[in-house]
N, C-alpha and C positions, 0 to 999 in steps of 0.2 A: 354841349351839343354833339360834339364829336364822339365822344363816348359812349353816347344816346346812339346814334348811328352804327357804332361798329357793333354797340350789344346785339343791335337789328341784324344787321351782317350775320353774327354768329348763330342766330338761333334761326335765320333761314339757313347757314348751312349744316346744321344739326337738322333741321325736320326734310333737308333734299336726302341727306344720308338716312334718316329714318324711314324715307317713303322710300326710298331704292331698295330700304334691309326687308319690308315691309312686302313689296311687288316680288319679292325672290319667293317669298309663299306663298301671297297673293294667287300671283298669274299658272303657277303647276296646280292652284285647286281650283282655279274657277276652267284651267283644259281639261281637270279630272272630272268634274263635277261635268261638263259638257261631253265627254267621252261616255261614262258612266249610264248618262242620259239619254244619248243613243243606243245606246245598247240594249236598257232597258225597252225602249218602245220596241225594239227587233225582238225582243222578249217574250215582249205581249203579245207580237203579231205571228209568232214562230209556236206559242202557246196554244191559239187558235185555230193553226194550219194542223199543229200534231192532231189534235181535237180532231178536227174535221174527216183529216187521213186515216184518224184509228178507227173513225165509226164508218168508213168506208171499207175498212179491212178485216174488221168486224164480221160485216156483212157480203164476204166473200168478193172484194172488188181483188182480183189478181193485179197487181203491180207487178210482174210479166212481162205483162202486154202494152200495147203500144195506146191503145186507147188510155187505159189508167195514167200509165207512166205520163202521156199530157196532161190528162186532167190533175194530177199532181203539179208537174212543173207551170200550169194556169193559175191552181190554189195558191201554187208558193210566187206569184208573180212577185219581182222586187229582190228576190233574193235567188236569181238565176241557179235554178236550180235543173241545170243540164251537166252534161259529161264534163265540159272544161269550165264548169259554173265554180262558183265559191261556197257553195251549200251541197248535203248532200242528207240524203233521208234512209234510213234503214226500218225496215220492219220486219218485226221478230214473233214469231208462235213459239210459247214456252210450257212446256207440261213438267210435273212430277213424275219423273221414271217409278213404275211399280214391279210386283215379280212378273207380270205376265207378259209386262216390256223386256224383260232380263228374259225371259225365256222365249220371246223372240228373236233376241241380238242372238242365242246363244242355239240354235234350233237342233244341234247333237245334243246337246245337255237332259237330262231327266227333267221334264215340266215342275215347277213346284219346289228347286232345289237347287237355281242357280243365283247368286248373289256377287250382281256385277259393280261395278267401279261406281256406277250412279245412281243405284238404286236408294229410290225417296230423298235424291235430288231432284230442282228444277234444271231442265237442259232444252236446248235448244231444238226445234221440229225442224224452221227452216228461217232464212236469214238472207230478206231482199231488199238490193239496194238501188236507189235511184237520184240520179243526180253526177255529182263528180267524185267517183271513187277511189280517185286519185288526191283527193284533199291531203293538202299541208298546209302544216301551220309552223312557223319559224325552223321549216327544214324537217318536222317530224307528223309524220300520218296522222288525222286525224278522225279520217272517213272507218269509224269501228264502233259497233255499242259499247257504252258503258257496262255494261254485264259479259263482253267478252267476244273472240270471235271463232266461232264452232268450224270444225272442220268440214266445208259444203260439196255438194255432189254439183254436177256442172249445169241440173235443175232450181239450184240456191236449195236445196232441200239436206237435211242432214239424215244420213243412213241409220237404220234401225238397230245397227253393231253400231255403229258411234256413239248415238244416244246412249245406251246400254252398258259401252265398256270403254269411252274415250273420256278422260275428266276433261278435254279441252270444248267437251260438246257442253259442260255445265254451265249454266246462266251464272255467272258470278264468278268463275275458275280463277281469276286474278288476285279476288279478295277473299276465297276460299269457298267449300260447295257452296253453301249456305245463303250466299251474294244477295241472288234475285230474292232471298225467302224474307229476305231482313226489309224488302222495297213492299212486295207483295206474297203474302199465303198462300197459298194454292192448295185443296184437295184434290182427292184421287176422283180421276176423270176431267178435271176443270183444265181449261184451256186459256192462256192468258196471250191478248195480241196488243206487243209492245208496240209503237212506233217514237224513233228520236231523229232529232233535226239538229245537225250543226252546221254552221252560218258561218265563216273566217270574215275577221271584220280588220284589215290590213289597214282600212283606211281611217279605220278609231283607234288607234294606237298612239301609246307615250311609253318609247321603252321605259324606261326602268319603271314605271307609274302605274300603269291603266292593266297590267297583266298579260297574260294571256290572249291578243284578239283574237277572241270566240266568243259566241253565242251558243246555246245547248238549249232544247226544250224536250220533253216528251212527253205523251200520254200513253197510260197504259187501261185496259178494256179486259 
C-alpha cells in the first residue's frame, strides 16, 4: 500500500514539473497571440481611415487646414491623432519626373537637352503631415513615409529644382529610385496620392516577443 502511494507521489510531482515546463510556452503565446490580436483589429481600423483620407485627398481636401486637419483627427477617433498623440498621418503626391520637369528644374539649360538626377523617376510633389510629428518608437522617429522623406519648402510642398535634381526628393531614395515603381507604376502625367498611418502601440508590447510596437496602414489612389 505504501508503495502504491508514493508511486502517486511521484507522478504528481512529475505532471507539477511538466505543467510548470509546459506554462513557460504556454503563457509568452497566449500574451503573443493577445498582443497580435490587438494590433490586428488597429489594422483594420487604420485600413479604413487611410481609405477614407485618401479619397478625401483625392478630391482636393487640403490637409493644411484646420478644417481638414479635424475632420482627420474625428476619422482617426481612438488613435489620438494630435500633435503629442501617438499616431501620426502623412500624405504624399508622387509623379514620374519627365524631360519637361528637367527643364524646368533647370530653366538656363537648352529645352529638350537636360538630363537631371530624377528623370523617369517617381519623386515627391509634396509631403503633409498631421498628427504627432514628433513620433517615437523605442527611442527612434517614426513619424516618415515609408517611400522616404523629400526635402520640403515651409509650404510642405517640394521645389521644382528638387524634384528634378535632388535624389532625396525620389519616392523610394532609401531602397533605391525605383522604390515607389515596384508598390505602384505610374505613366507620364499620372498623379499618385499616397496616404500612410502609424499608430505606436507601447501598450501591446512584450519585449523581446511581440516586435516592434507599431501599426502601419496605407492606401494609395
Amino acid at each position: 500500500m505504501r508503495n502504491i502511494l508514493l508511486k502517486r507521489d511521484r507522478r504528481r510531482g512529475v505532471a507539477i514539473v511538466e505543467f510548470t515546463l509546459s506554462m513557460l510556452f504556454l503563457i509568452p503565446l497566449l500574451l503573443g497571440t493577445f498582443v497580435f490580436g490587438f494590433r490586428l483589429v488597429r489594422s483594420l481600423s487604420m485600413e479604413q481611415i487611410v481609405r477614407d483620407l485618401g479619397h478625401m485627398y483625392l478630391r482636393g481636401i487640403n490637409f493644411r487646414n484646420a478644417g481638414p486637419i479635424q475632420n482627420a483627427q474625428t476619422l482617426s477617433a481612438g488613435f489620438n491623432l494630435t500633435s503629442t498623440g501617438d499616431s501620426v498621418a502623412i500624405f504624399s503626391q508622387i509623379k514620374v519626373i519627365q524631360q519637361s520637369d528637367c527643364d524646368a528644374a533647370n530653366p538656363l539649360s537648352v529645352p529638350g537637352t537636360v538630363h537631371c538626377t530624377n528623370l523617369g523617376n517617381p519623386v515627391f510633389t509634396e509631403e503633409i503631415f498631421v498628427g504627432n510629428t514628433s513620433l517615437t518608437i523605442n527611442g527612434v522617429s517614426v513619424a516618415k513615409s515609408a517611400f522616404g522623406s523629400p526635402p520640403l519648402q515651409a509650404d510642405q510642398t517640394v521645389s521644382v529644382a528638387n524634384q528634378g535634381n535632388n535624389a532625396l526628393a525620389a519616392a523610394g531614395h532609401t531602397v533605391g529610385p525605383t522604390g515607389f515603381a515596384k508598390v505602384l507604376l505610374l505613366n507620364s502625367g499620372e498623379l499618385a496620392y499616397v496616404v500612410e498611418m502609424i499608430n505606436g502601440t507601447p501598450s501591446l508590447s512584450i519585449p523581446g516577443l511581440s516586435g516592434t510596437p507599431q501599426v502601419y496602414a496605407r492606401s494609395i489612389f
